[in-house]
C-alpha positions in Angstrom: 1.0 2.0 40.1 -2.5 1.7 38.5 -4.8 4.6 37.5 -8.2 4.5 37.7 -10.9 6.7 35.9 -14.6 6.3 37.2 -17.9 7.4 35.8 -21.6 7.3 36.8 -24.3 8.4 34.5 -28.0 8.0 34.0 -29.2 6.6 30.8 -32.7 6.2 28.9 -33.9 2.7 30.0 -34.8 1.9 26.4 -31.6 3.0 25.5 -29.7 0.4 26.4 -28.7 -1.4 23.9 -27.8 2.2 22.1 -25.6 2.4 25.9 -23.4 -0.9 25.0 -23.1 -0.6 21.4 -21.1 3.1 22.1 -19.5 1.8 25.4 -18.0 -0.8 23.2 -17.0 1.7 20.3 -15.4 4.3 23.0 -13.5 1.7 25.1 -12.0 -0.1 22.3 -10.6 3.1 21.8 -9.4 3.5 25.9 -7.4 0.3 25.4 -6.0 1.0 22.2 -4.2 3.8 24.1 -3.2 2.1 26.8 -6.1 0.7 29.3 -5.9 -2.7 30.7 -9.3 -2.7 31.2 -12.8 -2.0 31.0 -16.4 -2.1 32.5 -19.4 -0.8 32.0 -22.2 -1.6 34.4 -25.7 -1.2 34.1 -28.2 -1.2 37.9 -29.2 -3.8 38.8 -30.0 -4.0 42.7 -28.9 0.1 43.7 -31.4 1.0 46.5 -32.5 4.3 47.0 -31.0 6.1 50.1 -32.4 8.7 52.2 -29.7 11.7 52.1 -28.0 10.6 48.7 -27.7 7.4 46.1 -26.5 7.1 42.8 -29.7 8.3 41.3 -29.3 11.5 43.1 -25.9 11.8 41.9 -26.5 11.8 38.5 -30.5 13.6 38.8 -31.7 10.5 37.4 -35.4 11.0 35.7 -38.3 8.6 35.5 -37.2 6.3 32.9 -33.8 6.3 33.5 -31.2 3.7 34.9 -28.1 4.3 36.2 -24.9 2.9 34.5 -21.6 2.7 36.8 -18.3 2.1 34.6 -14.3 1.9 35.1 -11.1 2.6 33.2 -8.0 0.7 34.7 -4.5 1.9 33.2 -1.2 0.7 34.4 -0.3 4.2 35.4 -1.8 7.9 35.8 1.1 8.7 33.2 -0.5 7.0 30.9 -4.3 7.6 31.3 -3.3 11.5 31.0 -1.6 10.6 27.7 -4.4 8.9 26.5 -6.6 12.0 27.4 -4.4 14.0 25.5 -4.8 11.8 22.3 -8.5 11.2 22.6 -8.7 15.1 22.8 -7.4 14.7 18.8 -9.2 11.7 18.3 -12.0 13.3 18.9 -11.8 15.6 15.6 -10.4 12.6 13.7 -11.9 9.7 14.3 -15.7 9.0 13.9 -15.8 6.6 16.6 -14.8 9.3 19.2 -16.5 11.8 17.6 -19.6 13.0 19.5 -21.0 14.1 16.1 -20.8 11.0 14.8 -20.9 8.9 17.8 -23.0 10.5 20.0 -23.3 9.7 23.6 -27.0 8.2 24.2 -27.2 9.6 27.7 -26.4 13.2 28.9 -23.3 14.1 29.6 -24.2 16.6 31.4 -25.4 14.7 34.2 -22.1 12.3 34.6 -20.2 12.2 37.4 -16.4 11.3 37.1 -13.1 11.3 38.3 -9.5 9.7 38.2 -8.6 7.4 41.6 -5.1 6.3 42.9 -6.1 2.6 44.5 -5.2 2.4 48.0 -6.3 -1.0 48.5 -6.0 -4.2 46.1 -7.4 -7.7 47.3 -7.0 -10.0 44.7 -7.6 -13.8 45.1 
């Protein structure tokens, strides 16, 4: 059954383009190790709410704009084996390393998590 990891981050409006160029480095790497897919998202009509919203979520500041992106694998099996291999990647390949790739956003602020789907509509 697919696996799916989810993230939500804020990012540095004029940082976009910096955004997609290392989204596209860092999932190349996802599907080399086994993802099906990828998206990366950046807002485009997210409202503000009143008790919470995806700003909140990720204490967006002035000048940010929040980016929503997915990891699809065909099974939770092998999105944790992929972890476990990007953990090594990580101090041997430049494109997965932060000090030579670094994120253009802070991490520190992401929210993320891995979902079982429950539902699938597909047409």
């Amino acid at each position: 059954m697919a696996y799916i990891d989810g993230f939500v981050i804020a990012v540095p409006t004029a940082d976009k383009d910096k955004f997609i160029a290392h989204a596209k480095t860092i999932d190349d790497i996802f599907i080399e190790l086994g993802a099906t897919r990828v998206i990366e998202c950046w807002a485009d009509d997210v409202p503000k709410g009143k008790v919470t919203d995806f700003y909140r979520a990720v204490q967006a500041k002035d000048g940010e704009t929040v980016a929503f992106s997915w990891v699809e694998w065909p099974d939770k099996a092998t999105r944790d084996s992929a972890f476990k291999k990007m953990e090594e990647l990580m101090k041997t390949d430049p494109r997965a390393n932060p000090e030579k790739n670094p994120m253009p956003f802070d991490g520190s602020r992401m929210i993320f998590g891995g979902f079982t789907p429950v539902v699938t509509l597909e047409k």
